[in-house]
N, C-alpha and C positions, 0 to 999 in steps of 0.2 A: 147293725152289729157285725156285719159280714168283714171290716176291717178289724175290731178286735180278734174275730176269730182266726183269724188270717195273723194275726199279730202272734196269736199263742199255739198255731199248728206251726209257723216259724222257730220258735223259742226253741218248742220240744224236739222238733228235726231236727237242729242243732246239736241238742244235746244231747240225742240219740246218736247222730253221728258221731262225735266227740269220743260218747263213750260205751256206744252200745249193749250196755244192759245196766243191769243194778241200777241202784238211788240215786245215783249221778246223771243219770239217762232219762231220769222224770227229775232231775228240777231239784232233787235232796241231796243235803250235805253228806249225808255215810246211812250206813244201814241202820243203826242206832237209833238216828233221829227219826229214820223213817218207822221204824218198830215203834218208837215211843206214842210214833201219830196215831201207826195202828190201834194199839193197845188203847189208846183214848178212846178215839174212833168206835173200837169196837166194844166200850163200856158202857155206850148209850142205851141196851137193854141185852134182854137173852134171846141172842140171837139162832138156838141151837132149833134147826126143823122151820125156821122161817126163812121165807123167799128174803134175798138180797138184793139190790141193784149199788153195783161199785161203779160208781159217776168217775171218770177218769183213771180209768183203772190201767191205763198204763201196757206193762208185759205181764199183771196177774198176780203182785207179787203180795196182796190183801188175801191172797187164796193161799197161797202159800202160808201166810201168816196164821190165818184159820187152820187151816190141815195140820200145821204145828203144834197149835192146840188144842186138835180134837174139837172143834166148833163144824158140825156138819151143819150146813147151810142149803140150798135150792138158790145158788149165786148164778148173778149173769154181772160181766161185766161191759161196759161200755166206754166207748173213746173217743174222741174226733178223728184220728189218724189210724189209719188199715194199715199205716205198717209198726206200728202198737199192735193193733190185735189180730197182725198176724204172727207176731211172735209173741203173742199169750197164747193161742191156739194151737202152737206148737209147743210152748211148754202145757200146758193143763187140757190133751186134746178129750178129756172126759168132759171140759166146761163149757158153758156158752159164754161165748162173749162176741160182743154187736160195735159196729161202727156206727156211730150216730150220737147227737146232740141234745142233750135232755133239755135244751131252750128253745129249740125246734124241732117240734116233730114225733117227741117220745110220749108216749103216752099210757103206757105197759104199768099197772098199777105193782106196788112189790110191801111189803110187811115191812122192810129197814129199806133207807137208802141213807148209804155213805158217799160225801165227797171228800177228796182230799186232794189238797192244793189245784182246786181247779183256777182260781180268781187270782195266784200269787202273780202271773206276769203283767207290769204296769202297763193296762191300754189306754190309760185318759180317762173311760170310762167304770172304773172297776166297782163305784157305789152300785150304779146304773145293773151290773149285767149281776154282782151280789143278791140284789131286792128280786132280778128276775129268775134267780139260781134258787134262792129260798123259795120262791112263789112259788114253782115247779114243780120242785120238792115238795113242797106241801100237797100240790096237787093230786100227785101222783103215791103218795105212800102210806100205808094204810096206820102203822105201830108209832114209829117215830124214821125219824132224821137227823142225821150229825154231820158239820160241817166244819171246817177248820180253814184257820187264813192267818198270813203272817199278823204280827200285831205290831201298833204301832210305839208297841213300849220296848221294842228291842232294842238293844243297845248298840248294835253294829245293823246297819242297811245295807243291803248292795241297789244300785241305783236301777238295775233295771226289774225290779220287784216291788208290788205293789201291798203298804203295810197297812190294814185297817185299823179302824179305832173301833176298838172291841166293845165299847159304850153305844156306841151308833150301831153296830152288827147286831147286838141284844134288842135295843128299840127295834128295828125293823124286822125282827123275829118275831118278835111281840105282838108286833100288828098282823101275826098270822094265826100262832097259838098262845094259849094263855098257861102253858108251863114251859117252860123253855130254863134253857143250865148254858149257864157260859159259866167255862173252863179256862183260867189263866193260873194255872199250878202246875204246868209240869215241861212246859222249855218258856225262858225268857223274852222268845223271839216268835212265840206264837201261840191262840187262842182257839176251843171248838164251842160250838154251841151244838145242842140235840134242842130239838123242837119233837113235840110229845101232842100226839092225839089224845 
């Protein structure tokens, strides 16, 4: 797996360089879409007073969309790249947020974990490191878990992104909890599932 990851710490240094900050700098088109994610994202339950783990969480900006809301959280975020979380730590220096790899290594149990767009950049392998993103996830969370990934019913691709078929994302969910919500209502170009203890 060490070349996927290596394939998606590439993507995002890019596009942090590019355009260092904002939704462009994690891989989203405009702020809008990325709000929208949020908003899904964070309808997987009530998350007010329970611990959070934000899987990819970028410069923070899932905290910021909380605090918008009045959603007080016990959030930590985490990233593969420290120069992500060190400009989360400078914008939100009240929150934790941890460098490291929720497919190796993490183990920190938490009430919600949210990903988002962790699996979108094409590595060859993207079923493969999905089923181990879920497994993880399940592992590790006590409430539920929501995750989100482009779909493959989008009408426009760009080539270097990786679109799943939200029919196989559900099966593979499945085989870990026995309620689970796939979400394809609310952008054309992409779908979440919450898996529910």
């Amino acid at each position: 797996m060490a070349r996927e990851t290596e394939q998606v710490r590439s993507f995002f240094l890019e596009s942090l360089s590019a355009h260092d900050s904002g939704p462009r700098a994690h891989g989203w088109g405009s702020e809008d879409s990325q709000n929208v994610r949020f908003q899904v994202l964070t309808e997987v339950g009530d998350l007010r007073g329970k611990s959070l783990l934000d899987v990819g969480c970028g410069q923070g900006y899932l905290l910021d969309y909380l605090k918008h809301r009045g959603v007080g959280t016990y959030y930590c975020g985490l990233d593969l790249l420290p120069e992500m979380v060190e400009r989360a730590r400078t914008r939100h220096p009240e929150a934790r947020f941890e460098v490291g790899d929720i497919l190796n290594g993490w183990d920190e149990p938490f009430d919600y974990v949210l990903c988002s767009g962790l699996n979108n950049v094409d590595t060859g392998r993207n079923l493969e490191t999905f089923t181990r993103l879920i497994s993880r996830l399940w592992e590790i969370v006590r409430i539920a878990g929501a995750v989100n990934a482009l779909s493959a019913y989008a009408p426009v691709k760009d080539p270097r992104s990786y679109y799943a078929q939200p029919e196989e994302a559900f099966r593979e969910a499945r085989k870990l909890s026995p309620r689970v919500v796939l979400r394809h209502d609310y952008r054309p170009n992409d779908f979440s599932l919450y898996l529910y203890r």
